[in-house]
C-alpha positions as MATLAB code, in Angstrom:
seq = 'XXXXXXXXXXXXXXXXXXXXXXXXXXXXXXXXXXXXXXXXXXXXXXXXXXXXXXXXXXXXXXXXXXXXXXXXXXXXXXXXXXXXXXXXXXXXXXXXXXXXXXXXXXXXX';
ca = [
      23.089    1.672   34.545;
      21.159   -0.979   32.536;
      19.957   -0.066   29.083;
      16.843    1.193   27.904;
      14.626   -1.821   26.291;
      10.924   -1.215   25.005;
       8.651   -3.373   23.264;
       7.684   -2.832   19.775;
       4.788   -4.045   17.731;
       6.229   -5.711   14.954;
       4.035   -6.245   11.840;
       5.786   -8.645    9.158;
       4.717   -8.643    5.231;
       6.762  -10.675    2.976;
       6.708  -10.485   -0.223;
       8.524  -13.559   -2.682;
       9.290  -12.367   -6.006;
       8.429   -9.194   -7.539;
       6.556   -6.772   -5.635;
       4.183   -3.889   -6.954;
       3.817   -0.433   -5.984;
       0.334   -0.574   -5.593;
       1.360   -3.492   -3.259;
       3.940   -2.083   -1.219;
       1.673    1.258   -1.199;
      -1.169   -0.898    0.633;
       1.745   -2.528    3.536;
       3.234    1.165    4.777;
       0.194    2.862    6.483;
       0.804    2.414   10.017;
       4.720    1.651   10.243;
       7.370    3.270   12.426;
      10.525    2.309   10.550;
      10.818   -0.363    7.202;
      13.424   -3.297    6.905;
      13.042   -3.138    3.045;
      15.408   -6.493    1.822;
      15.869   -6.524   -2.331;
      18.413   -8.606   -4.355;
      19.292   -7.996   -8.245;
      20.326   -4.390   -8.379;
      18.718   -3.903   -4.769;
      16.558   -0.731   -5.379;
      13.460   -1.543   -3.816;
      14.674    0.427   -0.365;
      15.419    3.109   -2.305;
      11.702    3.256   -4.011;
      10.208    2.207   -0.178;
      12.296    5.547    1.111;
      11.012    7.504   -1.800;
       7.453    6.670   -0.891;
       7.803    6.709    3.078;
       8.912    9.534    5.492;
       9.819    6.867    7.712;
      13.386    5.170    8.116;
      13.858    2.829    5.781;
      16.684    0.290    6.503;
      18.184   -2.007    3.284;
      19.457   -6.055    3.455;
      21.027   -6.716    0.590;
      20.302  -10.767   -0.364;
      21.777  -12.603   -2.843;
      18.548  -13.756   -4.889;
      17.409  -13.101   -8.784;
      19.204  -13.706  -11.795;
      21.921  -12.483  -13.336;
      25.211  -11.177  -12.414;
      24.513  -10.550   -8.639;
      27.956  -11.913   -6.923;
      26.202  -13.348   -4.073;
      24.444   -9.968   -3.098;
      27.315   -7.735   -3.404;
      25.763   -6.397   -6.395;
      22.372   -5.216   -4.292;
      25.167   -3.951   -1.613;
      26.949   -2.136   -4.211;
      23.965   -0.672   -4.948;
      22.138    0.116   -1.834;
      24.983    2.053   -0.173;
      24.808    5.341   -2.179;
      21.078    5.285   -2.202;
      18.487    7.289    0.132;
      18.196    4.633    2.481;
      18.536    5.153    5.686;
      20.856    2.959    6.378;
      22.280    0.162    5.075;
      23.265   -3.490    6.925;
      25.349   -6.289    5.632;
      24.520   -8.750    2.749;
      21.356  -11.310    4.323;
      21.679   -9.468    7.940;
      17.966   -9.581    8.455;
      18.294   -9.960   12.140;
      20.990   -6.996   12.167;
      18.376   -4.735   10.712;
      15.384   -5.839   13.113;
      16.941   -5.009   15.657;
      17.939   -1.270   14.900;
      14.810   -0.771   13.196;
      13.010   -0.034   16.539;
      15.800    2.148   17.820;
      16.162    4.424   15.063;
      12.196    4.435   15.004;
      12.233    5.367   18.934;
      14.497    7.864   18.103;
      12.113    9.470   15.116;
       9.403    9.616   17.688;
      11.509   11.428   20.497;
      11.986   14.475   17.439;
];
């Protein structure tokens, strides 16, 4: 039996540098599920998932200053946190493409 596919509407913000609450509080109206990337100590995913009741999924990227080991720093970091989940270090296409099937399966709750 072939698998399941739907089409999602995928709206992309990016955001270079630092980002804002009041910023990221104006981008999450409307949004199924969040692919949230942060380097440094990589807690912006956990602040997104704080704000949002919708999953919020973490890439860890290697970017910043300081002692960040090529991202493994942000990975260290991101793994224990209240994100949903959690993909490799720079796996931005990993994490677009579970975002709409953990976000089909919040809507089927």
């Amino acid at each position: 039996m072939p698998p399941n596919f739907s089409l999602h509407n995928v709206l992309a913000r990016y955001k270079k540098g630092e980002i804002s609450l009041d910023d990221a509080e104006k981008e999450i109206d409307g949004a199924d599920a969040f692919v949230v990337s942060a380097g440094r100590e990589g807690t912006l995913p956990a602040v997104v998932a704080g704000l949002v009741d919708k999953p919020v999924i973490g890439v860890p990227v290697g970017m910043g200053y300081g002692y960040m080991e090529e991202g493994r720093a942000a990975l260290a970091s991101m793994l224990p946190s209240c994100s949903i989940a959690v993909v490799n270090i720079v796996a931005g296409f990993t994490a677009g493409a579970f975002a709409p099937r953990i976000a089909d399966q919040g809507a089927k709750l």
